[in-house]
N, C-alpha and C positions, 0 to 999 in steps of 0.2 A: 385349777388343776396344777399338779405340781409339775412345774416345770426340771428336769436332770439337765442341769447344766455342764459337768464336765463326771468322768468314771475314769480315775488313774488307780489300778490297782482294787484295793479295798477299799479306797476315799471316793464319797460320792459330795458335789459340792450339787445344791439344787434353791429351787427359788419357787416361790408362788405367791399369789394375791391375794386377799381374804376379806372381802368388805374393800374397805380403805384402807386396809396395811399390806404395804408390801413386806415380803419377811424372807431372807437368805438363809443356809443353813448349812452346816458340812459336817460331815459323821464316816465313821469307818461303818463298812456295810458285811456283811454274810448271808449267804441262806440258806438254812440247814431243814429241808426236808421242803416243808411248807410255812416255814417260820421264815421271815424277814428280820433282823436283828440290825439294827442301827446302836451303834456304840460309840463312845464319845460324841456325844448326838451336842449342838450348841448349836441355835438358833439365833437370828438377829432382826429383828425388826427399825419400825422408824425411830420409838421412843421406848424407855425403860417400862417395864409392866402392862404393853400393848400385847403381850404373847402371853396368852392363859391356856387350859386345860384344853379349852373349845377349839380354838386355832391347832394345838400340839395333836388332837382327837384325828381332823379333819386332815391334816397335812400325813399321819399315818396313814388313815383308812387311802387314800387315793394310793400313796406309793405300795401300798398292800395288794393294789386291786390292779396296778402296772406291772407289779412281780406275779401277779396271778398267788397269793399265798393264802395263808387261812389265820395267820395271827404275824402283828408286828411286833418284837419288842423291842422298847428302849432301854439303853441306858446312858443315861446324860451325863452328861462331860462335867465336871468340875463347874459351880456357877463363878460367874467370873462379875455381875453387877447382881444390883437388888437386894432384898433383905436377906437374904442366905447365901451373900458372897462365899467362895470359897467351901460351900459344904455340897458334895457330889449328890442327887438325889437317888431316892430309892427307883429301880426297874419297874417298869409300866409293859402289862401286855393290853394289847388291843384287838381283839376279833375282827374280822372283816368278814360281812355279811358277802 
């Protein structure tokens, strides 16, 4: 479960566990109707390339299902390691059953 560690303003800073990675994360937040919208979204795990699709899936659906919404979408923050340093990714919506 995703743990909300601090809520200053629009900045949500939060954490969870997933298997055996633990993973940090801070993003500017909104919520527009039943959309949850995390923006500048940067996540941080133990090692480089340990945060995939699966983990990114799992850590929406729960913060989607704490705001009671009906879709989360991302948009990620500038990458800052890994093979696509510096290139922003494309917006990700995610349903929540």
């Amino acid at each position: 479960m995703v743990q909300i560690d601090l809520v200053d303003g629009d900045v949500m800073l939060f954490s969870f566990q997933i298997e055996t990675e633990n993973v940090q994360g801070i993003t500017n937040f909104s919520i527009e109707g039943k959309t949850l919208r995390l923006t500048n979204l940067h996540l941080q795990g133990s090692e480089s390339g340990k945060i995939g699709r699966k983990i990114l899936w799992e850590m929406a659906k729960d913060l989607g299902k704490q705001y009671q919404v009906e879709q989360v979408v991302i948009y990620g923050g500038r990458r800052t390691t890994g093979k696509y340093k510096g290139q922003v990714p494309s917006p990700i919506t995610i349903k929540i059953e």
